[in-house]
C-alpha positions in Angstrom: -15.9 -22.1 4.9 -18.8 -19.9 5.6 -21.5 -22.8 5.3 -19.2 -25.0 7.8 -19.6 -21.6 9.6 -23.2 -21.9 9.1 -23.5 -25.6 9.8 -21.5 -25.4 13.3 -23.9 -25.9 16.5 -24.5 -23.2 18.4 -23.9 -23.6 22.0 -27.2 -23.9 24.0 -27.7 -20.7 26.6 -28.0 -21.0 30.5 -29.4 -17.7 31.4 -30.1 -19.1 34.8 -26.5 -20.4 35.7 -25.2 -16.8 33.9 -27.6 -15.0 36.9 -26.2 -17.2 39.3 -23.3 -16.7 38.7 -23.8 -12.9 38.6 -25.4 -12.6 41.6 -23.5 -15.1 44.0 -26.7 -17.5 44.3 -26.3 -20.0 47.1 -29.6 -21.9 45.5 -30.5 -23.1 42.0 -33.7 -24.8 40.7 -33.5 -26.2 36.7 -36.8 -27.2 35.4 -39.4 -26.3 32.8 -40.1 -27.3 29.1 -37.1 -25.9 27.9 -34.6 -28.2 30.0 -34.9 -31.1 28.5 -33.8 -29.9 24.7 -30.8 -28.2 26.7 -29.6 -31.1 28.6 -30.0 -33.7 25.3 -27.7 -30.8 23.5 -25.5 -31.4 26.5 -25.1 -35.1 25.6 -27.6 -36.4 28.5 -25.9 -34.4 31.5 -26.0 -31.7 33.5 -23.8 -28.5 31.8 -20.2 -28.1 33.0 -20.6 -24.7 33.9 -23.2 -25.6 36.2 -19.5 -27.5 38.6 -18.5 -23.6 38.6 -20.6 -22.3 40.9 -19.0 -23.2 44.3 -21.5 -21.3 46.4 -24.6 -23.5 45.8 -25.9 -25.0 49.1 -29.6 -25.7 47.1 -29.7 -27.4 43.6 -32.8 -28.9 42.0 -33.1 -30.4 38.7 -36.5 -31.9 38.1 -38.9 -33.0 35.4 -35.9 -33.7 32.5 -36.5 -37.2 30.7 -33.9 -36.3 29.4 -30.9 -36.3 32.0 -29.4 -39.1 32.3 -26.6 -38.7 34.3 -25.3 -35.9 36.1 -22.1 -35.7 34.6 -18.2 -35.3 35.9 -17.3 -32.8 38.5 -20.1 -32.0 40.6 -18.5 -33.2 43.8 -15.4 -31.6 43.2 -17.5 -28.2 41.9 -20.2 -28.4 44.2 -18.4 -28.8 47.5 -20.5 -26.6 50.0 -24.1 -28.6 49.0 -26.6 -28.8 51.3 -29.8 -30.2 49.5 -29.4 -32.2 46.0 -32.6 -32.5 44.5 -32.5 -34.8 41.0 -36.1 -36.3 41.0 -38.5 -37.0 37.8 -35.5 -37.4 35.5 -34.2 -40.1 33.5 -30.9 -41.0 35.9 -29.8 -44.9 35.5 -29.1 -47.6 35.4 -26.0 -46.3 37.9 -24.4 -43.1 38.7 -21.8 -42.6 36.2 -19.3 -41.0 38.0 -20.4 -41.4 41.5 -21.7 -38.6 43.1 -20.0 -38.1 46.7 -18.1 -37.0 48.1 -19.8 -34.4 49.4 -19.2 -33.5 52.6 -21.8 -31.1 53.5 -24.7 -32.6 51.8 -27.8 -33.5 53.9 -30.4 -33.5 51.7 -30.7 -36.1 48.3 -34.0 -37.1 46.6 -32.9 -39.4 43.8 -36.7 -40.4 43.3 -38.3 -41.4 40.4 -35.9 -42.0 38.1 -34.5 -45.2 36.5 -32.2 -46.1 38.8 -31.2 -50.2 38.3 -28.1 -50.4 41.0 -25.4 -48.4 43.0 -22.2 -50.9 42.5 -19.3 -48.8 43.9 -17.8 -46.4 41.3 -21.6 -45.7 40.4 -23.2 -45.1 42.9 -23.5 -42.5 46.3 -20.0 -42.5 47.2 -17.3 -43.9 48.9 -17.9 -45.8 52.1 -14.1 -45.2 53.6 -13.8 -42.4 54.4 -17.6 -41.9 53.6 -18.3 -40.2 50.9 -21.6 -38.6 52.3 -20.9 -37.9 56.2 -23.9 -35.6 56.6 -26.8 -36.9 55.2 -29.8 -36.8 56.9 -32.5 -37.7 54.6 -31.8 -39.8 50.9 -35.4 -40.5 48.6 -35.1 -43.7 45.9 -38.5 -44.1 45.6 -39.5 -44.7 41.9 -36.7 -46.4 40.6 -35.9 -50.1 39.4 -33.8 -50.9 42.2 -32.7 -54.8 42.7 -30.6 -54.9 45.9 -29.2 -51.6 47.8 -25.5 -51.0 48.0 -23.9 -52.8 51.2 -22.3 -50.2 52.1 -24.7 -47.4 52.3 -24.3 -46.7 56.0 -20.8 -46.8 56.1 -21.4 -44.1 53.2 -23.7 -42.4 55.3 -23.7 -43.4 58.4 -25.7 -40.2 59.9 -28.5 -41.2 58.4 -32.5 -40.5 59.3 -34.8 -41.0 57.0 -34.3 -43.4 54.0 -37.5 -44.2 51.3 -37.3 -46.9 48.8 -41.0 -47.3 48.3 -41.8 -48.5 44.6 -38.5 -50.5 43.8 -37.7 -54.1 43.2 -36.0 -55.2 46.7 -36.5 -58.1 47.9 -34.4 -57.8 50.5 -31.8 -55.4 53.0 -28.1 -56.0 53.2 -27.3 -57.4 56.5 -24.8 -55.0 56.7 -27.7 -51.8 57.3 -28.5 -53.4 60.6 -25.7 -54.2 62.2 -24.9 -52.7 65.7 -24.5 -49.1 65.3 -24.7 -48.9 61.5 -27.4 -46.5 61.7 -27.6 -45.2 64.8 -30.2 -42.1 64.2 -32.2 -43.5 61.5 -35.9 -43.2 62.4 -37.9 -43.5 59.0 -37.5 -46.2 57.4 -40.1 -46.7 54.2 -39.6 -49.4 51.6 -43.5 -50.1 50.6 -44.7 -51.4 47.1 -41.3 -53.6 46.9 -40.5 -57.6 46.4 -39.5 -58.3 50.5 -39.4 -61.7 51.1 -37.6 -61.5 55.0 -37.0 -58.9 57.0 -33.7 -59.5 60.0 -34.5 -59.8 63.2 -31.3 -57.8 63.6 -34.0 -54.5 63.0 -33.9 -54.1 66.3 -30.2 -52.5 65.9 -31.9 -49.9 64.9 -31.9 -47.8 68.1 -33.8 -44.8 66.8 -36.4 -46.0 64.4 -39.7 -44.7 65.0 -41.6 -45.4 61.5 -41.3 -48.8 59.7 -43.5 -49.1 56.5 -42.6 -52.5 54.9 -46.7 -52.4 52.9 -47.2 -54.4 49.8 -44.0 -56.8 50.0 -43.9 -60.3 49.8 -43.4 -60.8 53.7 -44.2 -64.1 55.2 -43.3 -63.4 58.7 -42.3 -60.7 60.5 -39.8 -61.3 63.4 -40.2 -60.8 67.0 -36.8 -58.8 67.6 -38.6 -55.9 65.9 -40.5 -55.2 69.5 -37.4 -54.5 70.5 -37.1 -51.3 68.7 -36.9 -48.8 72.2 -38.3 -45.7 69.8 -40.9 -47.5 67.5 -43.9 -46.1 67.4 -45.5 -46.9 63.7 -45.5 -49.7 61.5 -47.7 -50.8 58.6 -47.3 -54.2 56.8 -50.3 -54.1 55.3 -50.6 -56.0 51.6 -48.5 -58.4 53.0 -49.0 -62.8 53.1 -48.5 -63.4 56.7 -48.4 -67.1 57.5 -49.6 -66.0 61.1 -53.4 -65.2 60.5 -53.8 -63.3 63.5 -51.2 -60.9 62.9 -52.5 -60.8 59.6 -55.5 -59.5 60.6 -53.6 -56.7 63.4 -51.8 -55.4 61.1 -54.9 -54.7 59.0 -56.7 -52.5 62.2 -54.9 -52.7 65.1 -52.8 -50.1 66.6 -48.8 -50.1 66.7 -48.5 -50.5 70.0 -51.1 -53.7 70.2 -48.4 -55.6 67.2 -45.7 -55.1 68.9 -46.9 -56.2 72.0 -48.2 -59.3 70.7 -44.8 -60.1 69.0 -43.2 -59.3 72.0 -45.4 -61.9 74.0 -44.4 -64.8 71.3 -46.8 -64.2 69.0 -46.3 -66.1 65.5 -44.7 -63.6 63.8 -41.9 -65.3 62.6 -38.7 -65.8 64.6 -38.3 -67.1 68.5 -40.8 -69.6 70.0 -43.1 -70.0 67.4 -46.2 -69.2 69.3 -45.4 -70.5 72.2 -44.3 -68.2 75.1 -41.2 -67.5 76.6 -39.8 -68.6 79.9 -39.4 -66.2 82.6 -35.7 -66.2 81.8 -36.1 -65.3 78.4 -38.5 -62.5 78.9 -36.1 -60.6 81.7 -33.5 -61.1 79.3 -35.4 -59.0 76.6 -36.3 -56.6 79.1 -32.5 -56.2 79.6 -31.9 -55.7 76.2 -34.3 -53.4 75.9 -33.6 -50.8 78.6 -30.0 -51.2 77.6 -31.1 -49.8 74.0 -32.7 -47.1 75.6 -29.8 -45.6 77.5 -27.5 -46.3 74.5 -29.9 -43.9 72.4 -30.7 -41.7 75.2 -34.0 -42.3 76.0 -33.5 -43.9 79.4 -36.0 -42.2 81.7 -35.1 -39.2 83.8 -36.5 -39.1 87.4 -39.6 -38.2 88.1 -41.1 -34.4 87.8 -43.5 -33.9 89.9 -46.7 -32.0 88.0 -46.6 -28.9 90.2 -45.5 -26.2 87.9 -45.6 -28.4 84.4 -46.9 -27.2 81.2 -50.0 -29.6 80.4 -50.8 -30.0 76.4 -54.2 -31.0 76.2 -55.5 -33.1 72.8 -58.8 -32.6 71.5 -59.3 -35.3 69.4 -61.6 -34.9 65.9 -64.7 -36.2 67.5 -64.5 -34.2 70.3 -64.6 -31.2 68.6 -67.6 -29.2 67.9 -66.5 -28.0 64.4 -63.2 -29.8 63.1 -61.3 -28.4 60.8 -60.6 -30.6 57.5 -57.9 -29.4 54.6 -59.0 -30.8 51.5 -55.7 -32.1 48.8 -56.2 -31.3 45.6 -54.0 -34.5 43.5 -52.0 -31.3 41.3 -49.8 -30.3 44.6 -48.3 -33.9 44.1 -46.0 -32.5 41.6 -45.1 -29.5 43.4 -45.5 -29.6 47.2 -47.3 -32.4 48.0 -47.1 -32.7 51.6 -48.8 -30.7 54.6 -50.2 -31.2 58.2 -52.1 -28.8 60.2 -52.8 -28.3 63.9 -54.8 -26.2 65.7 -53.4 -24.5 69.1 -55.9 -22.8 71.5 -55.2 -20.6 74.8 -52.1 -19.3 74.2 -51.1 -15.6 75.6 -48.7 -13.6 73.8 -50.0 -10.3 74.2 -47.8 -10.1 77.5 -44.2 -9.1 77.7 -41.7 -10.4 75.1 -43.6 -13.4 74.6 -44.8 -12.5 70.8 -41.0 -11.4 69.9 -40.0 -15.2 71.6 -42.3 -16.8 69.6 -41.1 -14.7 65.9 -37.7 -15.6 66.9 -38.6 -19.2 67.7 -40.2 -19.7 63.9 -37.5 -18.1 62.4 -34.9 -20.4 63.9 -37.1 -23.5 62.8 -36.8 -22.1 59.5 -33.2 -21.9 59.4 -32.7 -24.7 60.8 -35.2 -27.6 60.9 -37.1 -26.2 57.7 -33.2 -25.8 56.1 -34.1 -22.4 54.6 -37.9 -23.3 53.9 -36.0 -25.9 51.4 -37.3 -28.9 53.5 -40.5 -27.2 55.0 -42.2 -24.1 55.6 -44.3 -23.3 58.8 -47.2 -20.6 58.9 -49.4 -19.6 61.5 -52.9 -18.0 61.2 -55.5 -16.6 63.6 -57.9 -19.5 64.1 -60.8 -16.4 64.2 -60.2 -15.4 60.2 -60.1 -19.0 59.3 -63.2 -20.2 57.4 -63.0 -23.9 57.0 -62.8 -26.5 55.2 -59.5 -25.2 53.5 -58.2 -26.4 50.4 -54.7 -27.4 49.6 -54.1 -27.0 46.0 -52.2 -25.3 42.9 -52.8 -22.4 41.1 -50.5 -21.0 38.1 -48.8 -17.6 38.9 -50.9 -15.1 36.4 -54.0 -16.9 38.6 -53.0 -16.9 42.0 -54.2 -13.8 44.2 -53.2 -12.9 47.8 -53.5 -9.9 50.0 -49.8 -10.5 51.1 -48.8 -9.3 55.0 -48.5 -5.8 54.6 -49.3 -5.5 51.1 -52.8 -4.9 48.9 -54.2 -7.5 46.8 -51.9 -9.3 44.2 -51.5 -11.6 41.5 -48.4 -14.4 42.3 -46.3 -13.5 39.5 -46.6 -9.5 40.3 -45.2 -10.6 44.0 -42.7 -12.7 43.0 -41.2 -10.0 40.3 -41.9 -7.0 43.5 -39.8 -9.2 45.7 -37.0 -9.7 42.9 -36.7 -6.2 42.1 -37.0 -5.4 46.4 -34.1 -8.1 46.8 -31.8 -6.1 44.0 -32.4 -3.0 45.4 -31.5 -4.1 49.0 -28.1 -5.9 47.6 -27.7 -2.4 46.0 -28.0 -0.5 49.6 -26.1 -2.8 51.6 -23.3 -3.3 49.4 -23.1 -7.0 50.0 -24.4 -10.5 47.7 -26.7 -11.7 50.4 -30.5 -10.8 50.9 -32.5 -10.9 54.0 -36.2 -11.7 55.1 -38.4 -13.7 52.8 -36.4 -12.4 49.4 -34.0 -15.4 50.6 -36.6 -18.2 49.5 -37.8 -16.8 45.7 -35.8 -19.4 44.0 -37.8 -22.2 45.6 -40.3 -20.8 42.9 -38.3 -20.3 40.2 -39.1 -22.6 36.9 -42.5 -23.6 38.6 -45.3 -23.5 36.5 -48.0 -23.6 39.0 -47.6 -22.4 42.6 -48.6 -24.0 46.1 -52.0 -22.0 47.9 -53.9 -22.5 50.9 -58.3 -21.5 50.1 -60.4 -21.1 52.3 -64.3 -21.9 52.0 -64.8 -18.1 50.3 -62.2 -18.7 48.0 -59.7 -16.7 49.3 -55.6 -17.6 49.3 -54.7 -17.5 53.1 -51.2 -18.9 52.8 -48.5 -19.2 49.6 -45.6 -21.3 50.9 -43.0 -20.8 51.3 -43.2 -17.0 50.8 -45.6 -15.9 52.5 -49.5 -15.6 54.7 -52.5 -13.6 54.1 -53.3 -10.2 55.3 -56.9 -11.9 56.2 -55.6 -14.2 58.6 -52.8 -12.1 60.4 -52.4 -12.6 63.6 -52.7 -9.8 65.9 -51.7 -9.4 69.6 -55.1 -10.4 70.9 -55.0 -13.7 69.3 -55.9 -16.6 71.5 -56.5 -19.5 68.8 -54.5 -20.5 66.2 -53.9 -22.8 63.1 -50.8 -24.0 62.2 -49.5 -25.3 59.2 -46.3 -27.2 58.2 -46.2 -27.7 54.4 -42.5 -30.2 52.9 -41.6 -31.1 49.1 -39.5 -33.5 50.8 -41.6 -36.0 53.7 -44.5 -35.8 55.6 -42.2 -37.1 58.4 -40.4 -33.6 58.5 -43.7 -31.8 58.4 -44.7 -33.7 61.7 -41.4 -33.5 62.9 -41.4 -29.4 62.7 -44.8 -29.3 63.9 -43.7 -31.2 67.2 -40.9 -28.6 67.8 -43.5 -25.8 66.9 -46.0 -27.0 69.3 -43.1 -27.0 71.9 -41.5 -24.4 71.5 -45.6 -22.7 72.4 -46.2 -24.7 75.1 -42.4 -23.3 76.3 -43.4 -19.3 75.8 -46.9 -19.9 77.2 -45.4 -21.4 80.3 -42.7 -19.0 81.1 -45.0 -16.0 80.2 -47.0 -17.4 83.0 -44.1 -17.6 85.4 -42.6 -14.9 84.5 -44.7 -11.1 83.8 -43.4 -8.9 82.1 -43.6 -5.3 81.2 -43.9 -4.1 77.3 -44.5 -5.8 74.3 -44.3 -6.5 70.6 -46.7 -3.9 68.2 -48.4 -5.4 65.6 -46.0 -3.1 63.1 -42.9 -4.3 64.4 -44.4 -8.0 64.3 -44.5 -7.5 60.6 -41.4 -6.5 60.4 -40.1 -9.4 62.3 -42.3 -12.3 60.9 -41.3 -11.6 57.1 -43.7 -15.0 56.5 -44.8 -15.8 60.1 -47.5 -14.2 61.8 -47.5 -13.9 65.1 -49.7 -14.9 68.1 -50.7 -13.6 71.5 -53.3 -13.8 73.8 -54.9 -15.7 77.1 -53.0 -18.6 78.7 -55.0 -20.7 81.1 -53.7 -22.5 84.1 -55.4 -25.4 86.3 -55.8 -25.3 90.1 -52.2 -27.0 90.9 -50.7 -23.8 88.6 -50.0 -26.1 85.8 -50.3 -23.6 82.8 -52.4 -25.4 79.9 -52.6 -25.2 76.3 -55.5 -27.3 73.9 -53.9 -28.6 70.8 -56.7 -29.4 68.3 -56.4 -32.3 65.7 -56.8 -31.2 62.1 -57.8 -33.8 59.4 -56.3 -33.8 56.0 -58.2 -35.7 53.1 -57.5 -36.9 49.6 -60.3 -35.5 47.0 -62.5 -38.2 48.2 -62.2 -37.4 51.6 -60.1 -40.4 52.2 -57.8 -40.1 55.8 -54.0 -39.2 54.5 -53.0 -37.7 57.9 -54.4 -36.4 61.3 -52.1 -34.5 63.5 -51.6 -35.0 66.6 -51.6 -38.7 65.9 -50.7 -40.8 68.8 -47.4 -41.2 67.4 -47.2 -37.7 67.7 -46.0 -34.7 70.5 -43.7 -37.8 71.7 -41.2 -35.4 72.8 -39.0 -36.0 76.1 -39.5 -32.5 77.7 -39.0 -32.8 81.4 -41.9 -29.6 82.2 -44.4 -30.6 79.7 -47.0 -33.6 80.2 -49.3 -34.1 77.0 -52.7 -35.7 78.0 -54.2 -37.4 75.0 
């Protein structure tokens, strides 16, 4: 008896699901060396306990070769997910048992794993009713995928950014561009796959704005795709198109020049073969074109006159008499590997309320476009303090130093266990399981072995997302200039996306400071207390002779390690936004 005693396995601990538990966590990240003995003890799957914690809006499980499946009862357990992050693990060749539904789930990265196919029964969920109704963005990059499940936007039909780069497609189900399928999908990226044909029935896709179909086995590409009313990107590079002259477009020439060569007849695979439409046949598609528009709601208002508009002004990299590059190091791949910076000069926030508008502003984005700093987090520093080129790189915690906002000189780690002990003693005071300020985004960190850090050219951390900014580059109330940064986990499509509504939401506060003075206005003590991460600016707004207030918005290169181009922003692709008071001239 006592050696069966002895013999008996003893039950592998979860001290993080215990803490969870204990303190009412709505988010949860499992990684580390450690995992992956835990999970194989747990027969390939996530722990049942884990189904018992019905609070969880965040969960992430990363890194485990390991986990194969995540086991029976999340959907039932988990009902109130937002963000479902499984990526780096060992999942395939299905979903065994499917994982919807979950009703409030918006967020799933699935990628790189070993994922074969998604039959029904093991796969997302159920199309009728669907099994995923709020999904916004779903990552499958990485995987082995054959074919995609047919009915994935009945599943989830709200849709707007869907990645399958690095699969084995070779080609859509008819059934993801039919009318309305996807009415608000607008990234679409299915690069390094087998493509063979792409529908002209694309051009049901109202809303799509990025198309990369690169490295596929493409032929032709069909002339219905110009009739996408919001496309503004495509790349089909690494394709074998049998039209040599689009061959060579799509290997330098803008967007906009493609699609209006396909939309002239070009021979990129579909009507007319190269030869150009009748008048008939071109009115018709102008039909069909405005008619998309006002079904997705971009048919044009009337005209605003310019009196009294907000002008955005684009100063272009070689226009600029010192641009500012950010420099990726390849070891943020693993842990926050995308970021785009802007720079914003001119604005006044030293006036009024303006610098309290603006905190407020950034912390909405936060809360809602950046999902709790779980899709993205924004920071802002004063252009002055910046000493470029910057650096975008990873550090581990003992290693990392920062002069935090507010706070003297500190190692990561130190921070992170002040904030812990801060957020206890503040549950403590209020009585209550919740935390506020920047305490709310610790356990984006927690399990990570090296953390995200902005350097600038003396070495010095100016920015740890998502938690918080440097001392050094604070910005004070007579700030004019400003860079911005928008760093994502998730897409460098979200990181643009925020810094559009960032740059906005300026241009907004600059224009009505204008209009509209104000007496009093925000200290720099109480914009600590209000930016918890984000600094704030403030200073001198300019306006032209016809009163239109103005605002420069600086491009900001970022390179790979041998200063190869990943991203400029504002790209032309970019600052697109339908605001009826503010004209950008590029």
């Amino acid at each position: 008896m006592a050696a069966a005693a002895a013999a008996a396995p003893v039950p592998e601990a979860w001290p993080e699901l215990e803490l969870a538990e204990r303190e009412r966590r709505r988010e949860l990240l499992l990684t580390g060396p450690g995992l992956e003995q835990r999970v194989r003890a747990a027969g390939g799957r996530l722990p049942p306990r884990l189904f018992t914690l019905p609070l969880l809006h965040y969960l992430e499980v990363s890194g485990c070769g390991s986990l194969r499946e995540p086991g029976p009862g999340l959907a039932q357990g988990l009902p109130q997910l937002h963000s479902l992050v499984l990526r780096r693990n060992a999942l395939g060749p299905g979903l065994s048992p499917e994982l919807g539904p979950l009703p409030a789930l918006r967020v799933l990265d699935l990628s790189g794993n070993a994922l074969e196919a998604l039959p029904p029964g093991q796969g997302l969920g159920p199309a009728e009713p669907p099994g995923l109704p709020q999904l916004q963005s779903l990552n499958l990059s990485g995987n082995r995928l054959r074919e995609l499940p047919a009915d994935l936007a009945r599943c989830a039909p709200r849709l707007q950014t869907l990645n399958l780069t690095g699969n084995r497609l070779d080609s859509f189900p008819a059934a993801l561009f039919r009318p309305g399928a996807l009415p608000l999908l607008s990234e679409l990226a299915a690069a390094d796959n087998c493509l063979r044909e792409l529908s002209p029935d694309i051009a049901h896709l109202a809303s799509l704005k990025t198309l990369d179909l690169s490295n596929n086995q493409l032929s032709e590409v069909p002339a219905e795709l110009a009739d996408c009313p919001k496309l503004k990107e495509v790349n089909f590079r690494g394709n074998k198109l049998t039209d040599r002259r689009l061959e060579k477009m799509v290997r330098g020439c803008q967007t906009r020049s493609i699609l209006e060569y396909l939309r002239a007849g070009g021979r990129g695979g579909g009507r007319g073969g190269g030869k150009a439409h009748g008048p008939e046949k071109e009115e018709a598609r102008r039909r069909r074109r405005e008619r998309r528009r006002r079904e997705s709601g971009e048919a044009e208002d009337e005209e605003v006159g310019d009196a009294g508009r907000m002008l955005l002004r684009v100063l272009h990299v070689s226009e600029s008499p010192a641009p500012l590059t950010v420099r990726v190091s390849p070891t943020v791949r693993d842990v926050r590997p995308f970021i785009v910076g802007a720079i914003v000069r001119g604005l006044d926030l030293q006036t009024g309320n303006a610098l309290r508008r603006l905190l407020t502003s950034q912390t909405k984005l936060h809360e809602e476009l950046c999902e709790k700093r779980t899709a993205a987090t924004i920071a802002t520093h004063d252009l002055r303090a910046v000493r470029g080129p910057l650096l975008y790189d990873t550090r581990p915690p003992q290693d990392l130093k920062i002069v935090p906002l507010g706070r003297r000189e500190v190692k990561a780690k130190d921070l992170v266990r002040q904030l812990q002990l801060e957020a206890e003693e503040h549950r403590k005071q209020k009585k209550r399981q919740n935390v506020s300020g920047l305490h709310r985004y610790l356990h984006l960190l927690d399990g990570k072995e090296s953390y995200p850090c902005l350097v600038d050219a003396d070495g010095d951390v100016i920015s740890f997302p998502p938690i918080t900014n440097s001392e050094k580059t604070k910005i004070k109330k007579t700030t004019s200039d400003l860079f911005l940064e928008v760093t994502s986990a998730t897409s460098l499509q979200i990181c643009k996306e925020i810094m559009d509504a960032l740059v906005l939401k300026m241009a907004e506060i600059s224009k009505y400071t204008l209009e509209n003075k104000e007496d009093g206005s925000v200290s720099d003590t109480e914009a600590d207390a209000l930016s918890g991460q984000l600094p704030e600016p403030s200073a001198n707004a300019s306006a032209d002779k016809a009163g239109n207030a103005s605002l420069v918005v600086e491009q900001v290169r970022v390179v790979d390690e041998e200063g190869h181009l990943r991203v400029v922003y504002p790209s032309k692709t970019d600052l697109g936004f339908a605001a009826p008071h503010v004209t950008v001239i590029r």
